[in-house]
DOSEKOL-25523 format. One line per 2 residues: their letters; for each residue y, x, z of C-alpha. Coordinates in pm, 1 decimal. Each point is the difference from the previous one (the first is absolute). Layout:
! DOSEKOL-25523
A = Y:X:Z  ...
This chain:
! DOSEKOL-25523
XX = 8674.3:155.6:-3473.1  20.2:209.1:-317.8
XX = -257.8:84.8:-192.6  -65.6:371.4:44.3
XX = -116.6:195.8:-304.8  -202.7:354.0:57.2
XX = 54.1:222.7:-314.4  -194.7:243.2:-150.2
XX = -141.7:145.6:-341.9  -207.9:-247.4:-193.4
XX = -63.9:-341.2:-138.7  97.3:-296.2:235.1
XX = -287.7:-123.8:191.4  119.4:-370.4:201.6
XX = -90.4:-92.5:311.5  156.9:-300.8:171.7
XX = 112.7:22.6:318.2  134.6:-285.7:230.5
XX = 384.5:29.9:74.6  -73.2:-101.7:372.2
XX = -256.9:236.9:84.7  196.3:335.9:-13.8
XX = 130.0:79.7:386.5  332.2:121.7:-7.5
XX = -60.3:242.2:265.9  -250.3:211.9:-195.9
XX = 231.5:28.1:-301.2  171.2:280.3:147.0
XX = -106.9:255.1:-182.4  -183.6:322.1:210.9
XX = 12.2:368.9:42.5  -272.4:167.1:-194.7
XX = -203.4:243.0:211.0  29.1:422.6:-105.7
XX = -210.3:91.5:281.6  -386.2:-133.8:78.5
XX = 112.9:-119.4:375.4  356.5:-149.0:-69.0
XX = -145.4:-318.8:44.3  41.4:-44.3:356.1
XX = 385.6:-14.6:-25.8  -60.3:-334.4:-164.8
XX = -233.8:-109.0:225.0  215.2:-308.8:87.3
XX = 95.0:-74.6:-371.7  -63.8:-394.7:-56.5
XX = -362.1:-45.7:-150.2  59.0:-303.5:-233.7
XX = -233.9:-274.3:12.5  -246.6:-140.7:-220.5
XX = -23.0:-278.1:-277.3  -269.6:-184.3:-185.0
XX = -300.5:248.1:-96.5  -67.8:-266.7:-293.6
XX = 205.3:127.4:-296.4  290.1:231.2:-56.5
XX = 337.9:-201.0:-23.8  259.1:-59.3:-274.1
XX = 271.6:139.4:-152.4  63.0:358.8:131.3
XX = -73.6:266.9:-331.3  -185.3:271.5:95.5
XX = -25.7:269.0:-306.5  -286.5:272.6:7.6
XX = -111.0:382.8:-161.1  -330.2:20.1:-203.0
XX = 0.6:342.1:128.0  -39.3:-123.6:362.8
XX = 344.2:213.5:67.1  181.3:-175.7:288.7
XX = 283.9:-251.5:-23.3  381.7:70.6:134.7
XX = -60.0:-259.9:271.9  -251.2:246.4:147.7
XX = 293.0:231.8:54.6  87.4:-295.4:293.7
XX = -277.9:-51.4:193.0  138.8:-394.0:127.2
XX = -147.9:-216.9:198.5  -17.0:-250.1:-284.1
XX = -178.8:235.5:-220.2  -257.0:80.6:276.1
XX = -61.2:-398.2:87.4  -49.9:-109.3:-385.3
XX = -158.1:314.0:-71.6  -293.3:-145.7:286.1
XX = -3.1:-338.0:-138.6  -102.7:175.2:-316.3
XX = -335.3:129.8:119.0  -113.5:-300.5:77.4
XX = 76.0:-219.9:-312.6  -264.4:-224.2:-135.8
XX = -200.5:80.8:-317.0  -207.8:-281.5:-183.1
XX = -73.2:150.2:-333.4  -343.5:160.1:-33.0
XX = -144.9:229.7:-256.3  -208.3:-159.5:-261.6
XX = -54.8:353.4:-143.0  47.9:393.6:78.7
XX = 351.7:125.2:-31.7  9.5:397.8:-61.5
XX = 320.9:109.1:221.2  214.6:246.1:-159.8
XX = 106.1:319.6:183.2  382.6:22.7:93.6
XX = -55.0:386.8:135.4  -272.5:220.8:-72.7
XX = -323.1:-76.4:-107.6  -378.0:-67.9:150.9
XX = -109.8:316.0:53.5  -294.4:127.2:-216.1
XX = -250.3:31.1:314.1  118.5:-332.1:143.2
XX = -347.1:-157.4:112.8  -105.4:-293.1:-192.7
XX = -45.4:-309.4:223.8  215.7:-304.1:138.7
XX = 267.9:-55.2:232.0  -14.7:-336.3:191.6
XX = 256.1:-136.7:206.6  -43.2:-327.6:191.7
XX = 281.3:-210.1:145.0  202.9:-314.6:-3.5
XX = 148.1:-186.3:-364.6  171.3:-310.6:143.0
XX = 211.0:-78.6:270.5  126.6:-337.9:-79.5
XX = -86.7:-348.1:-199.5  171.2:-236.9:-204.3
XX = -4.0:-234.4:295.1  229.0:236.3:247.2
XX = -203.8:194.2:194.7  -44.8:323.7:68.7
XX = -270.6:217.9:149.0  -7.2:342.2:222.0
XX = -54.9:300.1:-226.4  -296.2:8.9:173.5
XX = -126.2:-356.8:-104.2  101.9:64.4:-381.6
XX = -322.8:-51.7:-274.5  -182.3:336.3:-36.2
XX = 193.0:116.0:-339.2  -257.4:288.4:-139.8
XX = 117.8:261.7:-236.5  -188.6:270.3:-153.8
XX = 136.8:365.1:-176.9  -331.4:147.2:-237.3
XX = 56.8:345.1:-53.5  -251.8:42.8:-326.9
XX = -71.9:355.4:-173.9  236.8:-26.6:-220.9
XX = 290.6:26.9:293.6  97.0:-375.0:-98.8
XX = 71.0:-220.8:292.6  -91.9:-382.3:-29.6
XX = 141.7:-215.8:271.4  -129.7:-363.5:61.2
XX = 103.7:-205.8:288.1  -186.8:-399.1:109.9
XX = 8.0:-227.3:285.5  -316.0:-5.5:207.4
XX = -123.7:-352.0:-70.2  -117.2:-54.2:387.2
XX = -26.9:-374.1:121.3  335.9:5.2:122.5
XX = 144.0:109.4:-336.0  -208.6:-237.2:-188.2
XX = 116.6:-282.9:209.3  353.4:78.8:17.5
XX = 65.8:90.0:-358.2  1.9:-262.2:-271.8
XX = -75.0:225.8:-339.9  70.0:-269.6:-278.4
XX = 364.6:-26.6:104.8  -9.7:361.3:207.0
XX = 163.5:-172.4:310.9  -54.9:69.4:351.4
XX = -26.2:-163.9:307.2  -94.0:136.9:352.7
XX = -255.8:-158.5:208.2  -99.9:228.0:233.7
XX = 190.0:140.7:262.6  -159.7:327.7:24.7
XX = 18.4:182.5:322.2  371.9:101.6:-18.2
XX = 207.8:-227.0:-157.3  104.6:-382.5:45.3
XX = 12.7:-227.9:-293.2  306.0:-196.2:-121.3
XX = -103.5:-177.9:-307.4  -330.7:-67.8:104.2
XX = -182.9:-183.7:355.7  60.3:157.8:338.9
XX = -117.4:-190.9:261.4  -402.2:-30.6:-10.4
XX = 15.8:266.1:-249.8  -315.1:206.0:95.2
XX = -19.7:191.8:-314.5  48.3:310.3:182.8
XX = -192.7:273.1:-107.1  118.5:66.1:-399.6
XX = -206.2:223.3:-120.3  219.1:184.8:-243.3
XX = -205.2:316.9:-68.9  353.4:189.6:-11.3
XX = -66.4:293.8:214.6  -192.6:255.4:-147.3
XX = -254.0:97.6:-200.9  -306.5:150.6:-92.9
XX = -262.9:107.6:-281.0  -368.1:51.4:127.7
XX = -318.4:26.8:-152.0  106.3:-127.5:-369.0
XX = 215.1:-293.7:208.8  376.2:-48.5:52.5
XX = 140.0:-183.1:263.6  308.1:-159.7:167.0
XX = 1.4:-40.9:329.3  215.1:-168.2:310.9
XX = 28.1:33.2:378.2  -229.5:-339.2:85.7
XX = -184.8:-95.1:-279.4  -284.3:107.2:-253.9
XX = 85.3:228.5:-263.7  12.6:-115.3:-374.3
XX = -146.8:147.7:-310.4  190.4:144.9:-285.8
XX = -106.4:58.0:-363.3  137.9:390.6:27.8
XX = 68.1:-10.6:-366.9  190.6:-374.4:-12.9
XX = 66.7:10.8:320.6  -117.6:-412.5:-22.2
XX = -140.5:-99.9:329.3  -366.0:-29.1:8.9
XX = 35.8:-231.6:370.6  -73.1:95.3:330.5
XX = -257.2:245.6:112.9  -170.6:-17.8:348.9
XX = -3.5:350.3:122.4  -125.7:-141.9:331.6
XX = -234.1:-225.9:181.6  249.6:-128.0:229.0
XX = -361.0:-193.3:140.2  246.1:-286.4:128.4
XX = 126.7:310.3:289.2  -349.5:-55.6:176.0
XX = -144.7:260.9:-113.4  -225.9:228.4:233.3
XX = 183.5:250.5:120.1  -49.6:390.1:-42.2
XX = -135.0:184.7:302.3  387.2:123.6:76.3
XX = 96.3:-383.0:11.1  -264.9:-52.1:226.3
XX = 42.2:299.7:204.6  367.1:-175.6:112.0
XX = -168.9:-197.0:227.6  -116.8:-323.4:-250.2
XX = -96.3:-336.7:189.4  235.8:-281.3:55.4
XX = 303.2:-61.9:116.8  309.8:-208.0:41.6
XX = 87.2:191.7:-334.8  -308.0:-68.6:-203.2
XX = 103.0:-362.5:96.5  347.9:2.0:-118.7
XX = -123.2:180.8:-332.2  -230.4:-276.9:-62.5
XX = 302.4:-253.8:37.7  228.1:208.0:-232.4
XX = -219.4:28.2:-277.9  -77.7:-336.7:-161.3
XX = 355.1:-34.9:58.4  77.4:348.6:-179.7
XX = -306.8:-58.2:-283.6  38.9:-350.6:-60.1
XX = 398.0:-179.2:58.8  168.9:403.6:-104.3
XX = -321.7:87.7:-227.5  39.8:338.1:109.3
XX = -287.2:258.2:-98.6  -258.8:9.6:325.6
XX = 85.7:410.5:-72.9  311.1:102.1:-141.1
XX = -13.9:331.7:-228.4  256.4:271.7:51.9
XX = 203.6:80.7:-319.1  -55.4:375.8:96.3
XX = -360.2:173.7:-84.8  -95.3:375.2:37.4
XX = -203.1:203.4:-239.1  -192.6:267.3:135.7
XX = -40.1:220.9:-325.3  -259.6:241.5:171.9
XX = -247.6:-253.8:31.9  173.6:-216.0:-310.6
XX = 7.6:-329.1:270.5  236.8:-287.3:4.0
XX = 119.6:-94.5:356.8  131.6:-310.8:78.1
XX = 115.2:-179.4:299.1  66.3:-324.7:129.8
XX = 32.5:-229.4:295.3  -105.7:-404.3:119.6
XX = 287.5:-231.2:-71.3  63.6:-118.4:372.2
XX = 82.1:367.4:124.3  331.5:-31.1:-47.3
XX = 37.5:-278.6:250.9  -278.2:142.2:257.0
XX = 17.3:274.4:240.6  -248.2:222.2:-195.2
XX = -94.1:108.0:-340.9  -301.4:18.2:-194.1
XX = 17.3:244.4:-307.4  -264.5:61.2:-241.4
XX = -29.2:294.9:-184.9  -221.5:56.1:-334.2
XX = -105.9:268.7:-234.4  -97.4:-46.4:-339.3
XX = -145.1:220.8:-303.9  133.9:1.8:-345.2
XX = -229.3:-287.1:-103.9  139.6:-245.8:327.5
XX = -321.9:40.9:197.0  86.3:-51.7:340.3
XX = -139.7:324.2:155.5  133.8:-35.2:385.4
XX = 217.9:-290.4:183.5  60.2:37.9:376.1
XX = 219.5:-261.3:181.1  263.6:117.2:316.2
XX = 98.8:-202.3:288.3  332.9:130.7:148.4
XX = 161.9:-170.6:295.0  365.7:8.3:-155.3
XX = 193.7:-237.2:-218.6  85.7:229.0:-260.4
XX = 153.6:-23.1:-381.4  -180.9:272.0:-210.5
XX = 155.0:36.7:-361.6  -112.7:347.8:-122.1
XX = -277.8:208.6:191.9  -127.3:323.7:-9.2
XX = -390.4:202.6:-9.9  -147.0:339.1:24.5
XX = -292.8:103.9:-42.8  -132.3:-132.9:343.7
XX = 247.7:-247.3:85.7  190.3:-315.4:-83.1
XX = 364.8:59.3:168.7  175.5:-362.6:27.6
XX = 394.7:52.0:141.6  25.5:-253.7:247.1
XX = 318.3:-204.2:-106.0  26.6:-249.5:300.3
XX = 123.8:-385.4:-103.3  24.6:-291.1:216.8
XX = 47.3:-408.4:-21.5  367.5:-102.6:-51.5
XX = -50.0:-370.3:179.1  345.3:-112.4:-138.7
XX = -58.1:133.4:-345.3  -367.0:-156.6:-19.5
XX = 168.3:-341.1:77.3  221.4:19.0:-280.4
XX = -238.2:161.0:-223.8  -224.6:-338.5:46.2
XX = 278.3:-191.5:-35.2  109.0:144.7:-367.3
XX = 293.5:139.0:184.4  -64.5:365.2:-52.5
XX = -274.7:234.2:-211.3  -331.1:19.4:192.3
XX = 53.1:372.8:82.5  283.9:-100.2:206.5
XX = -291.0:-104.3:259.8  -57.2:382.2:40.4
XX = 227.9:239.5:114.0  -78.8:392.2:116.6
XX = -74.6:82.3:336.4  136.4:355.0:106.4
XX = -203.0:220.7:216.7  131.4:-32.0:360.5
XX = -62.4:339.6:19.9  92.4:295.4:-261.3
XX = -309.6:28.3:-149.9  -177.9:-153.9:-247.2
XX = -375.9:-94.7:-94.0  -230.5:163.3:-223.2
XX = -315.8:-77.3:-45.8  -303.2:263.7:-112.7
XX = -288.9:-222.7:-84.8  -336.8:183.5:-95.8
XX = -92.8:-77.3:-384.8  -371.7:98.1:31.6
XX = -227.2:-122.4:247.6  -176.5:221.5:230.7
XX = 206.6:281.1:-23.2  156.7:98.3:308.0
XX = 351.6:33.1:84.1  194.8:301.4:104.7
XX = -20.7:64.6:348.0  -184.0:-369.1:39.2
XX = 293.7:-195.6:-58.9  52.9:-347.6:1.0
XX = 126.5:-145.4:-291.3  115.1:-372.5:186.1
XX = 219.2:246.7:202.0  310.7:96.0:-253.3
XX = 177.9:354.5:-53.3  344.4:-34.9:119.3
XX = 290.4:167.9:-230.8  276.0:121.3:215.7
XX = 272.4:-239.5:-228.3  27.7:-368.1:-33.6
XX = -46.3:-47.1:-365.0  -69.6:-300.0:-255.8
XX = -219.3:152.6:-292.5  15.8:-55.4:-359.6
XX = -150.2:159.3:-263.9  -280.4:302.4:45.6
XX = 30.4:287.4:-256.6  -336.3:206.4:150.5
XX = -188.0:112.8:277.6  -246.8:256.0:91.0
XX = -200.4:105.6:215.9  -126.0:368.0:98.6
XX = -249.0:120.0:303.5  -2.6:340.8:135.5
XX = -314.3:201.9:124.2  40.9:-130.4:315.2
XX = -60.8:-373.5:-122.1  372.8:-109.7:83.3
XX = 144.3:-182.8:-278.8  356.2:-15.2:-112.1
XX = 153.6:-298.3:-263.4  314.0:8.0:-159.8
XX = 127.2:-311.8:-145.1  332.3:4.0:-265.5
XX = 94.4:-347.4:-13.9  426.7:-164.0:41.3
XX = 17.4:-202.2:276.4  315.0:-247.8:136.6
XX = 156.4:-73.4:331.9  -90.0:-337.1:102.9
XX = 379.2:-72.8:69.1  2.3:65.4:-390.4
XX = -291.7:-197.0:-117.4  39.2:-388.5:1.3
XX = -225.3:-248.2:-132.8  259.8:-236.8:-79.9
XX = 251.6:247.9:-210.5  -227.9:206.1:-167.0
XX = 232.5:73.5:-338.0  298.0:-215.3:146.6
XX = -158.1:-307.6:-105.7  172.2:-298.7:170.5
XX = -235.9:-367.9:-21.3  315.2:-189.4:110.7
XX = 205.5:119.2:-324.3  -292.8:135.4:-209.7
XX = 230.4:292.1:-26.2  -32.0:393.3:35.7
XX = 198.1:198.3:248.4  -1.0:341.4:-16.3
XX = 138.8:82.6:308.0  -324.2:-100.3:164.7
XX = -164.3:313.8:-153.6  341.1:212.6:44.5
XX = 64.6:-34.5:371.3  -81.2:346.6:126.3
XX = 227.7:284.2:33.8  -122.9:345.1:-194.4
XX = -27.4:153.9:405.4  -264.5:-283.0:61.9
XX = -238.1:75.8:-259.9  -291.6:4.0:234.1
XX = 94.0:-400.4:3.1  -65.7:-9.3:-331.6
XX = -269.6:47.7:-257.9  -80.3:367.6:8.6
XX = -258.3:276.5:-14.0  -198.4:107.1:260.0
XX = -356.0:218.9:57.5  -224.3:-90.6:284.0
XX = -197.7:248.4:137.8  -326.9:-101.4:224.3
XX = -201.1:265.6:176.4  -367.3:-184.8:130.8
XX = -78.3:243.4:239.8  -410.2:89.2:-17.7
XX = -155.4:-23.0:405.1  -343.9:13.7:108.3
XX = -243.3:-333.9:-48.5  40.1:-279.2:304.5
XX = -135.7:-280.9:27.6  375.3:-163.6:49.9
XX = 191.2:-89.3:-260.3  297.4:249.9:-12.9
XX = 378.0:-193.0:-49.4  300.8:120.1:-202.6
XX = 46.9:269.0:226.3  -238.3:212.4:-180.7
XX = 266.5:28.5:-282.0  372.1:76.3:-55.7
XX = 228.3:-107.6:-209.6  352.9:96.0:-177.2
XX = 191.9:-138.5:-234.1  325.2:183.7:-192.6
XX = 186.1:-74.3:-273.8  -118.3:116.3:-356.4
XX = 148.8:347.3:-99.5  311.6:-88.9:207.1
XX = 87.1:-285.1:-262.3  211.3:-247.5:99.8
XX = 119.9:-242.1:-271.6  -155.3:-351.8:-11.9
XX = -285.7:31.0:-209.5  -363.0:-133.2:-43.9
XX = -272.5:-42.1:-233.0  -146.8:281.2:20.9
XX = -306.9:172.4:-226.6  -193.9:321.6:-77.7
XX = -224.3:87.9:-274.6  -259.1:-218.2:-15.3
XX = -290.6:267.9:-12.6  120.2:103.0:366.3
XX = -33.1:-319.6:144.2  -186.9:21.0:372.5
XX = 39.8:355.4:-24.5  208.1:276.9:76.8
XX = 309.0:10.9:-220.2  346.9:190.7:-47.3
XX = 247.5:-244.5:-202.1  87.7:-353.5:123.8
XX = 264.9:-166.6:-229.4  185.4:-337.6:88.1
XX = 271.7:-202.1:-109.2  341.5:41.9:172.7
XX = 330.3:-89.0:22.5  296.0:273.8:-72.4
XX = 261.0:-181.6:243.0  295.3:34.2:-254.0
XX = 87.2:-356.5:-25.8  161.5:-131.4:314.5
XX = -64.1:-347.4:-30.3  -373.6:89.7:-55.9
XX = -78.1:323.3:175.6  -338.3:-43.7:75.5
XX = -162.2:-266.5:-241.5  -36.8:-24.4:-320.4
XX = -217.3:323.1:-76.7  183.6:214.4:-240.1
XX = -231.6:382.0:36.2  -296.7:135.0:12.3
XX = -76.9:251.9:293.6  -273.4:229.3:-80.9
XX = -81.8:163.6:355.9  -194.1:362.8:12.1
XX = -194.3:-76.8:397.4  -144.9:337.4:1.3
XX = 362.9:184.9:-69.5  182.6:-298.9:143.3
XX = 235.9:15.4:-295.5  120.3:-326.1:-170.8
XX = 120.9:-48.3:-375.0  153.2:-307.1:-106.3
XX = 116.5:-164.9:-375.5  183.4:-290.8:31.8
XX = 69.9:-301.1:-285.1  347.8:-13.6:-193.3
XX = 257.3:-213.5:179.7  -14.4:-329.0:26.5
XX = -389.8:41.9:-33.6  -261.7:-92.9:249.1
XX = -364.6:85.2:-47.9  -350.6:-136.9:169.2
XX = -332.1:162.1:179.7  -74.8:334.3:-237.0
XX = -373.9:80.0:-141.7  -126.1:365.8:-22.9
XX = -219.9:36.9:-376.3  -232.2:300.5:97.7
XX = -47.0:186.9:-274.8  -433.3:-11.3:-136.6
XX = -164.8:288.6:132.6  -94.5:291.3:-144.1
XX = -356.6:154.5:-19.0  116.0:270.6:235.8
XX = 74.2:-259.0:279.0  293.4:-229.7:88.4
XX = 366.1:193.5:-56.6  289.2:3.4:274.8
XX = 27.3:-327.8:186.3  336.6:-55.0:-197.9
XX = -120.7:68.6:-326.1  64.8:-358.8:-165.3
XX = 284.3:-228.3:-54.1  206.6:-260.4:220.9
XX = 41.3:-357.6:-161.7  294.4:-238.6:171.2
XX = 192.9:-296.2:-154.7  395.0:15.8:25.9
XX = 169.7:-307.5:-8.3  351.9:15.6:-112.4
XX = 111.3:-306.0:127.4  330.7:82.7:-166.8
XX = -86.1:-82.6:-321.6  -307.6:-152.1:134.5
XX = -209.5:214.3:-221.0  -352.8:175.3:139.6
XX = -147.6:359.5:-71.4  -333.7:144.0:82.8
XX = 64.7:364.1:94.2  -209.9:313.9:-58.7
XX = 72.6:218.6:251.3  -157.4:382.9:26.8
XX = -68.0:42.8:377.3  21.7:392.1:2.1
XX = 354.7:-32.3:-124.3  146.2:-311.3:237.8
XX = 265.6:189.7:188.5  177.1:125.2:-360.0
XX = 172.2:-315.9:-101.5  -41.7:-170.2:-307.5
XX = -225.4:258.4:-154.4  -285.5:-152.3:259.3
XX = -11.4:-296.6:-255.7  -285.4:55.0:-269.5
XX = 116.9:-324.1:-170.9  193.9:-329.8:38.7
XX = -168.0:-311.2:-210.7  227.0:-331.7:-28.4
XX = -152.2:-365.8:51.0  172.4:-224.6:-230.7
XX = 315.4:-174.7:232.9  -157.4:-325.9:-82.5
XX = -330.4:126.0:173.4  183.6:131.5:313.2
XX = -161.6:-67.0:308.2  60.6:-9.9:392.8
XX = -67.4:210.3:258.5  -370.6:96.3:-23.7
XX = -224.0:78.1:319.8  -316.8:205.3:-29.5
XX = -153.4:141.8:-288.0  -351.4:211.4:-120.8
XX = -67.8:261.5:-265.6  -276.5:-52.7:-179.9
XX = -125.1:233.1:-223.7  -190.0:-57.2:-338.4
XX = -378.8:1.4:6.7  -271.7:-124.8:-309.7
XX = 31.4:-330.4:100.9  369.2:-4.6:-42.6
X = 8.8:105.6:-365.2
């Protein structure tokens, strides 16, 4: 095949690409969209699939703008563009800062009130070794990078691995090699042993991340968190945020409320666990990546659940508040008779709300999982409602106060959709005169026909390859099958004291889509001063649908959504641009009192995978909705810093201790 070569304006930039891996189907070149919704007349345009995630390939010159203008191949919006264009996001970066880099601005300037703190953003650096394999996005080494905003409106970025076990055992730092050992939960090792392979749970610390009382911290879905030095961003080592107490723990007086004593259960936990703890030296209590702070009280929340849960009929999740100095001020433990898979969760100022996403035991998947003939997660798979409703679950967060009409929290709210949820942006919680309570959550939720363990990203164990289709399926008219915005409303209906227990039918429940919104979006946040309480702006990340070949993934905008007015304002990324989860940068308040709730800035990484170059954006939040003149400022990381696809990040802003 030819060698293709994609013109535009600047010095030649090389990137080798094999000759055999370009399709010739997705060559032809496609019909740029003029219209939001002209999508759907491509809906059965040939999604190309995916090659190695390792490194970009040779030979095919790609030329760039320092102005960030776009190229002439954005004026054909091909399939091959679009596939190479989602390799590019998730390209492996193995240089590290040894120092601060101040980023120059490429348009505008930090503005003079910008608040004076850091931006953290926490997500995966590698993807493959030197001994041919690859890993799932998911399973990539936590890659932290850091933007300091200082006084002088300077902006010092720094970027480091998080030196976690796995890291430390898998990289060799004399001769800066790599080799994979463990096969983390989602992907299947090629280079390195399968069978017998019980290295399962990689702690990674690539999800998100947070500063608390002086202390900055990586986390992961499974695993203990690890300590960062927030000005070197070295790795300090792991930090035991809980006493897991071996999962034997006595249980709170809600645990024990479900009923306690033994049964067949108990006895099949007990046979899990030194199996679990000792031959898969999984964590008795695995730690949710996603906390909660409650800035009225100034509490950390955090959540997590026993490690056999996920192959028993029932859950156990413990939740527990901290204060700024990590004094553990309340921990309560939950028994629910469902096998659920809880990612993100929600509170109010009475409640702990847990969406109810149902899994079950793929017996076929679990064989070859054992085997080394699949990831572990393959032994899961979802488990749609038979009916069309879906679980949620109010759980009281103080003991001894009563719930609204005497409910009972083992019974669960049922929303009137079948729906897979993903990320919470807030939820509050208001009670009338007559005691009845309503909630409202904001949070994007999935179909479960969308969500699938085992293609999360388009990752593909048998090829180590991405696929973008797998993210791309959906037609624009089924974007309730896809990631999308929704508010749940709960009404807990007050009713005179009993001495019964009162079900689920003491509340109602609806559930509607966000402001009418329906592009594929997620991620979304609100100013952090608002969180657990009643709020008007919820922004996200979204996706404008004006590539055909990816309509709906990559995110390329930011939707800013007005709930009260039901408006929505949106700014979206130069073509050819994607960008990540955005941050809202309140503003300090003022001695009169806080200012509008969208008095601050928005921060969000593009990554122009085009000329593989990434910006941190500035973004004015009263102005998205007028185009480019939303962006404050756009700061450059130096191309040989460029990094992939980042997950979840955390604004922290300066304090004594920090200067």
């Amino acid at each position: 095949m030819p060698i293709l070569k994609m013109q535009a304006n600047i010095p030649h930039h090389h990137i080798s690409f094999p000759p055999n891996s370009l399709s010739p189907t997705p060559a032809a070149k496609l019909p740029r969209h003029h219209h939001r919704h002209d999508h759907n007349k491509n809906s059965n345009l040939h999604v190309p699939k995916a090659i190695s995630i390792s490194s970009p390939p040779p030979t095919i010159t790609t030329t760039t703008t320092t102005n960030h203008e776009t190229t002439p191949l954005d004026q054909n919006d091909d399939a091959v563009a679009a596939f190479w264009d989602y390799q590019f996001l998730f390209i492996s970066q193995r240089k590290e800062t040894t120092q601060p880099i101040t980023l120059l601005p490429v348009n505008g300037a930090v503005p003079s009130d910008f608040p004076k703190g850091t931006y953290y953003l926490a997500g995966p650096g590698l993807f493959s070794d030197d001994h041919g394999s690859t890993v799932h996005p998911l399973d990539g080494h936590g890659y932290l990078k850091s933007f300091h905003v200082a006084d002088d409106g300077k902006v010092q970025f720094m970027a480091k691995y998080v030196r976690t076990e796995a890291q430390m055992e898998e990289h060799e730092p004399e001769t800066d090699t790599w080799r994979f050992t463990h096969r983390g939960p989602f992907s299947l090792l090629k280079g390195g042993r399968r069978v017998g392979n019980t290295k399962v749970m990689k702690n990674v610390a690539n999800t998100s991340v947070l500063k608390w009382g002086r202390r900055l911290f990586c986390l992961w879905e499974g695993g203990d968190p690890y300590q960062i030095d927030h000005r070197s961003l070295d790795t300090v080592g792991r930090f035991g945020l809980i006493d897991d107490g071996g999962g034997d723990e006595k249980k709170s007086e809600w645990a024990a409320a479900a009923g306690g004593g033994v049964d067949l259960w108990d006895v099949a936990a007990g046979l899990l666990k030194p199996i679990l703890y000792g031959v898969f030296r999984m964590p008795p209590k695995r730690l949710l990546s996603h906390y909660k702070l409650d800035t009225k009280r100034d509490r950390l929340l955090t959540l997590s659940c026993n490690a056999e849960d996920m192959l028993m009929p029932r859950n156990n999740f413990t939740f527990y508040e901290y204060d700024s100095n990590f004094k553990l001020l309340q921990k309560q433990e939950f028994e629910i008779s469902d096998r659920l898979m809880i990612h993100d969760w929600a509170f109010t100022d009475t409640h702990y709300i847990l969406f109810g996403n149902r899994i079950k035991i793929d017996v076929l998947g679990a064989i070859q999982a054992v085997c080394g003939l699949s990831p572990m997660i393959s032994t899961l798979s979802v488990d749609p409602p038979s009916s069309s409703t879906s679980p949620i679950y109010l759980l009281p967060r103080f003991p001894g106060e009563e719930e609204a009409g005497g409910r009972d929290w083992r019974v669960p709210v049922e929303a009137p959709a079948p729906m897979w949820l993903l990320h919470v942006g807030n939820a509050f919680q208001t009670v009338d005169e007559s005691g009845n309570a309503e909630i409202r959550v904001h949070a994007a939720t999935c179909s479960y026909q969308w969500f699938n363990f085992t293609k999360l990203f388009g990752y593909n164990w048998r090829s180590g390859k991405l696929d973008p289709s797998a993210m791309n399926f959906a037609k624009e008219s089924e974007y309730e099958l896809l990631p999308h915005l929704v508010e749940v409303t709960i009404n807990l209906h007050a009713a005179e004291k009993t001495d019964a227990p009162r079900s689920s039918s003491s509340s109602t429940c609806d559930v509607a889509p966000l402001n009418q919104w329906n592009k594929a979006t997620d991620f979304p946040i609100i100013n952090p001063a608002f969180s657990g309480d009643r709020h008007r702006y919820v922004y996200a990340a979204a996706c404008s649908g004006s590539r055909p070949t990816l309509p709906h993934f990559p995110f390329d905008t930011v939707v800013k959504m007005d709930v009260e007015e039901g408006s929505v304002f949106t700014w979206t990324a130069p073509r050819r641009t994607f960008i990540g989860e955005p941050i809202f940068v309140p503003k300090p308040r003022s001695d009169s009192g806080p200012g509008e709730e969208d008095d601050g800035y928005l921060l969000v990484v593009e990554y122009a995978v085009a000329i593989q170059k990434c910006y941190l954006v500035m973004l004015d939040p009263k102005r998205i909705g007028e185009g480019d003149d939303a962006v404050a400022a756009r700061l450059e990381v130096p191309r040989e810093l460029n990094f992939p696809l980042g997950f979840h990040g955390f604004w922290a802003p300066d304090d004594d201790d920090d200067l």
